[in-house]
C-alpha positions in Angstrom: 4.7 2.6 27.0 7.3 4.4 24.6 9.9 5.2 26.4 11.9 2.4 25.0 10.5 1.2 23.1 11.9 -0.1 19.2 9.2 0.9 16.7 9.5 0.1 13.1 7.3 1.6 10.3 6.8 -0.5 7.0 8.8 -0.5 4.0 5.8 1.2 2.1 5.8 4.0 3.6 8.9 5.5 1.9 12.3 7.0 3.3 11.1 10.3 4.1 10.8 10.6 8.0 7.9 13.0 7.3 5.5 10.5 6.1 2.6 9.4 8.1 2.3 5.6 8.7 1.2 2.7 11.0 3.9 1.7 13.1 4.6 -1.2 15.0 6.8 -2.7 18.0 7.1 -6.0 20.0 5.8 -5.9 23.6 6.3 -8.5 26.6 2.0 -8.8 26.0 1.8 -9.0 22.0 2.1 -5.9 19.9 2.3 -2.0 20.3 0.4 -0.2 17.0 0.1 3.6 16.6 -0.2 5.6 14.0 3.3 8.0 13.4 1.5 11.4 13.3 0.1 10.4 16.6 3.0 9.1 18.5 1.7 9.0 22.0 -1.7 6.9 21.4 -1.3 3.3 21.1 -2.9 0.1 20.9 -1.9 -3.6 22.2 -3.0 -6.7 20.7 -1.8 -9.9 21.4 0.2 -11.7 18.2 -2.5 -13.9 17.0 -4.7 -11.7 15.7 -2.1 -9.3 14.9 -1.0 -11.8 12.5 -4.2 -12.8 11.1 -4.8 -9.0 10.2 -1.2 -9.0 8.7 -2.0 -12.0 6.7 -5.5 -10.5 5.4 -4.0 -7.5 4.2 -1.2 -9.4 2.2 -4.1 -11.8 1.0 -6.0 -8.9 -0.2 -9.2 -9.3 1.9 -9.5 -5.4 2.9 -9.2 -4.2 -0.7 -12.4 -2.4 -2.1 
């Protein structure tokens, strides 16, 4: 599932290559998540709710 694939980390997460983050890619079925210290476990969703987590955590929703 990562052969090929393109995975892009967020802008937050800082220039240094060293930094753990959430990283994401497209897939034919939705979207590919794992986490960059973790490389080889991932996690599909399909867009939908992909974007309504994405649009939670800009609205705040998952602060404490």
């Amino acid at each position: 599932m990562t052969g090929a694939t393109s995975w892009q980390k967020s802008s937050y997460s800082g220039a240094d290559d060293n930094q753990d983050c959430v990283e994401i890619a497209a897939h034919p079925t939705g979207v590919l998540i794992r986490e960059s210290d973790e490389p080889r476990v991932t996690a599909r969703t399909s867009r939908a709710p992909f974007a309504a987590l994405i649009t939670g955590v800009k609205a705040g929703r998952f602060d404490r």
